[in-house]
N, C-alpha and C positions, 0 to 999 in steps of 0.2 A: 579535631580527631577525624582520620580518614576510614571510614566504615568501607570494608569490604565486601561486596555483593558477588553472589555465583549471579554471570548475564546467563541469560536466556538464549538459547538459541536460535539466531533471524532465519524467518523463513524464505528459503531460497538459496542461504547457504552450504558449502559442500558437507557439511556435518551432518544440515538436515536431509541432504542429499542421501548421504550414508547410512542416513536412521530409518529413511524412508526404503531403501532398498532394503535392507535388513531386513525390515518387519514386513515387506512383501513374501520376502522371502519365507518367513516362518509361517505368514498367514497360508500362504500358498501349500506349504509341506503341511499342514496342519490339517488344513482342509483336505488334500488329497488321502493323509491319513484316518483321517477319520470316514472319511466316502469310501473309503479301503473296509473299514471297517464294518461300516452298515452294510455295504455289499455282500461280505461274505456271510454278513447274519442272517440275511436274507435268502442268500442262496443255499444255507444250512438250511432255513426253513420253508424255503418253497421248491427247494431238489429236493438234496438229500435227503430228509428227514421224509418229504412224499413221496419217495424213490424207496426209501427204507419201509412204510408203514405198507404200501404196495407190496411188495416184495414177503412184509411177514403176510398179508392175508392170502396170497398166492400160498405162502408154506402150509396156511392152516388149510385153508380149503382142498389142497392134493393129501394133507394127510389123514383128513376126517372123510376122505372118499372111501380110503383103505382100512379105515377103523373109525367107526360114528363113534366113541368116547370120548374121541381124542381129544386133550384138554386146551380149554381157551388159554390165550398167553398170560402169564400175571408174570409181571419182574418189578423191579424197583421204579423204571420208568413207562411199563407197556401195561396197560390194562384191557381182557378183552369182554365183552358182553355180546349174550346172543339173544336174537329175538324173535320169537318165531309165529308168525300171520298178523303182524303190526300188534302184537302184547309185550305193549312197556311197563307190564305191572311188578314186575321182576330185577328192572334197571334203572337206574337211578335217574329222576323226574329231567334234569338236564339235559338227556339223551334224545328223550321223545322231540325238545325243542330243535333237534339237526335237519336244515333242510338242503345242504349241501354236503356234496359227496366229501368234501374237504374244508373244512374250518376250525375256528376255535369257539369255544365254551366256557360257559361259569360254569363250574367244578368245587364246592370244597373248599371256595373262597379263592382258587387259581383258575386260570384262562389257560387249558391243556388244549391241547390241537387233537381234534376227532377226524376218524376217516373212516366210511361207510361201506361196505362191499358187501353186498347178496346176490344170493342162487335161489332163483326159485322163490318159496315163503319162508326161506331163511334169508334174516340180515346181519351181518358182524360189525360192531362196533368197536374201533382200536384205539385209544386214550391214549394219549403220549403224554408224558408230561416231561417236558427239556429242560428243566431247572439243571439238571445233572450234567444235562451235554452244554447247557451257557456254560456252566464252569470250567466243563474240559474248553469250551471252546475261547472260555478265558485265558485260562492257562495256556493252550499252546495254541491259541489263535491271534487276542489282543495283548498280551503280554511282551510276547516276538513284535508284533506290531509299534510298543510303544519304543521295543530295544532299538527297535530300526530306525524309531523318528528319532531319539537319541542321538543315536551315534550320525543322524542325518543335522542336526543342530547344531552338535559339535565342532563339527568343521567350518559350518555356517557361521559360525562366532568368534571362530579362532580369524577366519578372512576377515569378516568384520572387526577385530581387535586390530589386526594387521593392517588392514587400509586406512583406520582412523590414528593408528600409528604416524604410516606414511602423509597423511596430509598434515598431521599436527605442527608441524614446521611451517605451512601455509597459511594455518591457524592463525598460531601466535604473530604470525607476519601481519595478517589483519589486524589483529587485537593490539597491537603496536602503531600502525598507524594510523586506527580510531582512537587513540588515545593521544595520538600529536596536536602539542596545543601551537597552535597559528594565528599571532597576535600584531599589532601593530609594533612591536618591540623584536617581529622577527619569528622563526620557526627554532621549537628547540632543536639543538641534536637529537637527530635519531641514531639508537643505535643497536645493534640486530650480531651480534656478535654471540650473545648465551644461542641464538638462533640457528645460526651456522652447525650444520653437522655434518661430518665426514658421508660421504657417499652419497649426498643429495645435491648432485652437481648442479641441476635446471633449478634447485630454491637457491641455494648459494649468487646463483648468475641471477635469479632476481632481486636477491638482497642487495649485491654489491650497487644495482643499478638503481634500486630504490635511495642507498646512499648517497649517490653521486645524484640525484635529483634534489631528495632534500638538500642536500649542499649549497644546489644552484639556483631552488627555491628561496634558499635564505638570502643569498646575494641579491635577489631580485627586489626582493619584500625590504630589503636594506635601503638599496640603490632610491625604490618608491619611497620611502620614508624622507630620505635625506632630500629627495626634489620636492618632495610636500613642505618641507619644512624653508627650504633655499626659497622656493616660489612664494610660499609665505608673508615671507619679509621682503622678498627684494622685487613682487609685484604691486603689494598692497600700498608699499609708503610711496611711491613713486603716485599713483594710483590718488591717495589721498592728499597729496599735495597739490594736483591736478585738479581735484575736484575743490580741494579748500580754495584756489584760485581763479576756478573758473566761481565760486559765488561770491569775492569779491570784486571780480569785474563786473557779474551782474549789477552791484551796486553802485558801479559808476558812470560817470554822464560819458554814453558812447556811442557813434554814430551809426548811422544806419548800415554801412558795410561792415564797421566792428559789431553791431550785436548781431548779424549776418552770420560773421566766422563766427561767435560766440552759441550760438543756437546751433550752426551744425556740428561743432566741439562736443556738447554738453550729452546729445545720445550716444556718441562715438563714445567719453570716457563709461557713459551709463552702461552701455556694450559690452566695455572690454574688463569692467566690474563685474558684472553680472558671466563671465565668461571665466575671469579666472575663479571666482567663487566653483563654478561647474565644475570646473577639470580637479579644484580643491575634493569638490564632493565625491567626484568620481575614484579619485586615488588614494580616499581614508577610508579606513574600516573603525567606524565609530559607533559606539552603542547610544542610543536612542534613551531622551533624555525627555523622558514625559512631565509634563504641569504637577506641579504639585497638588495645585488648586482648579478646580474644574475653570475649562474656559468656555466663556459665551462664545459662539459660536459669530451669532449674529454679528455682532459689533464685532470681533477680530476679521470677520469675511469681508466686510464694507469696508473697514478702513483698507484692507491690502487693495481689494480695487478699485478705490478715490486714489490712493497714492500710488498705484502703476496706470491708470490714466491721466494722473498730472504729468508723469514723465513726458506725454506724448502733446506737451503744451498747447503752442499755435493750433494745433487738430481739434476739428467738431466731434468729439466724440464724448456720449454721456451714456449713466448706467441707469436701466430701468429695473428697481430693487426690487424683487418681488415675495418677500418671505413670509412662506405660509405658514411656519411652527418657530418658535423661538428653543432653539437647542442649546445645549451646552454638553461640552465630551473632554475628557482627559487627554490631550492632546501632545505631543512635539509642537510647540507653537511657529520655532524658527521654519522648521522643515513645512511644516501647514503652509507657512508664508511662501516660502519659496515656489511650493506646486500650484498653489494659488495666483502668484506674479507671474509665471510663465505663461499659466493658461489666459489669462488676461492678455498678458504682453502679446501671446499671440491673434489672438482676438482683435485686438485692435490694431495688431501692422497687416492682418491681411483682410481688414475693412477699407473701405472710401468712404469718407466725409460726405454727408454728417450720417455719424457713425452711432449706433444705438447696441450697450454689450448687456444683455439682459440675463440678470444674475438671480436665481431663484434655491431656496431652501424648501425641502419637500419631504420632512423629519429627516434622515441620515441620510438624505442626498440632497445635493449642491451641483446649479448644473446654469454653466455659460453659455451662454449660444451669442450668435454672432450672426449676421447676415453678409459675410463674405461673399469669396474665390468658388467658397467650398473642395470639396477633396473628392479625389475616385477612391473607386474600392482596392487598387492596387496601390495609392499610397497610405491611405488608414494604414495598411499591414506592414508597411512599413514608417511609420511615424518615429514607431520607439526605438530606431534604430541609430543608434550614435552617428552624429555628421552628416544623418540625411534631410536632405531638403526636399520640399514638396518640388517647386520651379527654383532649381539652381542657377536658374540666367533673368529670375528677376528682377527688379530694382530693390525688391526688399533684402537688405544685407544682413547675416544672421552664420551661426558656426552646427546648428544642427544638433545643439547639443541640451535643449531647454528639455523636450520632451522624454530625451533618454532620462535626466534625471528624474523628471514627475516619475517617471515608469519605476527608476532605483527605489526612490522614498516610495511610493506605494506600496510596492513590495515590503520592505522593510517595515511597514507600520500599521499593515495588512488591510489596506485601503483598497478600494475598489476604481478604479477607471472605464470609462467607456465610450466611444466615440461615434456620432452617427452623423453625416456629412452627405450633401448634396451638391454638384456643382452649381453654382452659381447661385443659391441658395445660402448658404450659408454652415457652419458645424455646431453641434453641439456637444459639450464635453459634459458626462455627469461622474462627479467624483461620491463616492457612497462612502460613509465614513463608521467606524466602528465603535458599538458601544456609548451610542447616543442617548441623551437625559432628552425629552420633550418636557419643554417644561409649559409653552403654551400653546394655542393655533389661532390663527386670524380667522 
């Protein structure tokens, strides 16, 4: 049964692109609105309202010049108290505590804003209390304010409904070809036709083109199948008959110029083995086919380099084992072998006699050295590149193509390589392997 998931949005794409600018945007109007806001509260209460409280004790003081009775303010929001040669016994304990001409106070359980003005040994004291004017200043201060972020969002949303409209044809273009499955049996059709929609000329002209690639994607991936399969057959038997008969002449009483040709034959067919297996490897897309059963480590590493320096017979070349831990790992054993043989093999074609390949296990690394040529540091970086050789005009005969594949299978099996190289000194390769058991240490 195929279970349906909503994906996730990857980041970096143009959706989240979309989301990101959106919500700048709103952060942005949000913020401005709301700094809109404290601002003018502010300026209600550090103008206006001290502009206003100024203003009433100017009225009081001119009119209790013309008439000493004249009554202190009282309203719903103005309270006034007078005080006359510093006697607070009269006004509320709160008052005495003002030592600013302008501030607010505990009150009654509220923080009302006091302002102070005297003549002489009179002082007046004016209470405000805003609770009355917040509200008006709600009503037709922040109210309007949130109309206006409103109707400021609105359009903000409707652009953003619209643009994730217009890319949604881009979208699904994506999501169509993350889901093309690419197999060794070929690429499915793709096809992008529900896709297509009238008036999006530039997605139409990518879709068509995307078609016309899959297409010739697939003729490609066809063509490489069918010469995987042709090379196959018509390199291998050819190939094995060669080698079935070069080891029964070994078997036969033959003179010293016949085992001659016979000994230079024998790495030439080993060559051109080991070469077409390469260009095999290179050209399949195969899934990775781990041990069932844990493998020792130890004993499959020695035998692959007893048997790629037997190939190199007549040569003084022997291997100094040196294994510190006894490991064992779940391994691709074929594939093991192979990056194993190459680095060998190359080991000993770029030694002289007598040649010493010193093979060391150091818990999840394995690491050959050799007392070669050695390498510079501008061919290390290029090693792992298909077809190149270190000295293309040496006597050592070779296709360049050993260490591309160590490099493939590593990758694929998430192995570690590394190379450290001195001329004339010799290189050393340590391969680090993953998910190693230690089972003992010397």
């Amino acid at each position: 049964m195929i279970k349906t998931q909503k994906k996730k949005v990857a980041k970096g794409s143009m959706i989240s692109r979309l989301n990101k600018v959106f919500f700048i945007q709103l952060i942005f109007i949000s913020v401005a609105t709301i700094g809109g806001v404290i601002g003018a509260a502010k300026v209600v209460e550090n103008v206006l309202i001290k502009e206003a409280l100024i203003g009433e004790a100017e009225y009081y003081w001119a009119h209790r010049e013309k008439y000493v009775e004249f009554p202190l303010p009282k309203t719903m929001n103005l309270t006034g108290y007078m005080v006359f040669d510093n006697d607070f016994s009269k006004v509320p304990a709160a008052i005495e505590g003002i030592t600013e001409q302008y501030q607010r106070i505990e009150l009654n359980g509220k923080r009302p804003i006091a302002y102070v003005s005297e003549k002489g040994n009179e002082k007046l004291f004016l209470i405000f209390e805003e609770a009355q004017v917040s509200k008006l200043a709600l009503y037709f201060g922040i109210t309007p304010l949130i109309i206006v972020l409103l109707i400021v969002y609105l359009p903000a949303f409707v652009s953003y409904v619209f643009s994730k409209r217009a890319f949604s044809p881009v979208l699904k273009l994506v999501e169509r070809l993350e889901s093309a499955k690419i197999s060794k049996s070929g690429i499915e059709k793709l096809k992008f036709d529900d896709i297509k929609q009238v008036g999006h000329v530039d997605v139409n002209t990518l879709i068509d083109s995307f078609e016309d690639f899959s297409h010739r994607i697939g003729q490609l991936i066809s063509r490489e199948r069918n010469f995987s399969r042709y090379a196959s057959h018509e390199l291998r038997t050819p190939l094995t008959v060669l080698r079935g008969s070069m080891s029964l002449l070994k078997r036969q009483e033959l003179g010293p110029k016949s085992i001659e040709l016979v000994e230079r034959m024998q790495p030439m067919i080993e060559e051109m083995q080991a070469l077409i297996e390469a260009l095999l490897m290179l050209s399949r897309d195969e899934s990775i086919e781990v041990s069932s059963d844990p493998v020792l480590i130890n004993d499959s590493l020695k035998s692959i380099v007893e048997d790629t320096i037997r190939l190199f017979g007549p040569r003084d070349i022997k291997m100094d084992w040196q294994p510190n831990h006894l490991v064992q790992a779940y391994i691709p054993e074929q594939l093991f072998s192979i990056v194993v043989s190459n680095l060998v093999r190359n080991a000993c074609v770029y030694s002289q006699d007598p040649a010493t390949i010193k093979v060391t296990i150091d818990g999840p690394d394995i690491m050959i050295e050799d007392q070669g040529k050695g390498m510079s540091k501008e061919s290390m970086n290029r090693i792992m590149e298909p077809f190149y050789r270190v000295d293309e005009h040496s006597a050592v005969k070779g296709f360049g193509l050993g260490l591309s594949i160590v490099d493939m299978i590593c990758k694929q099996c998430g192995w570690l390589i590394k190379f450290s190289s001195e001329i004339d000194v010799g290189t050393q390769v340590t391969l680090t392997l993953n998910e190693v058991e230690i089972l003992a240490s010397s």
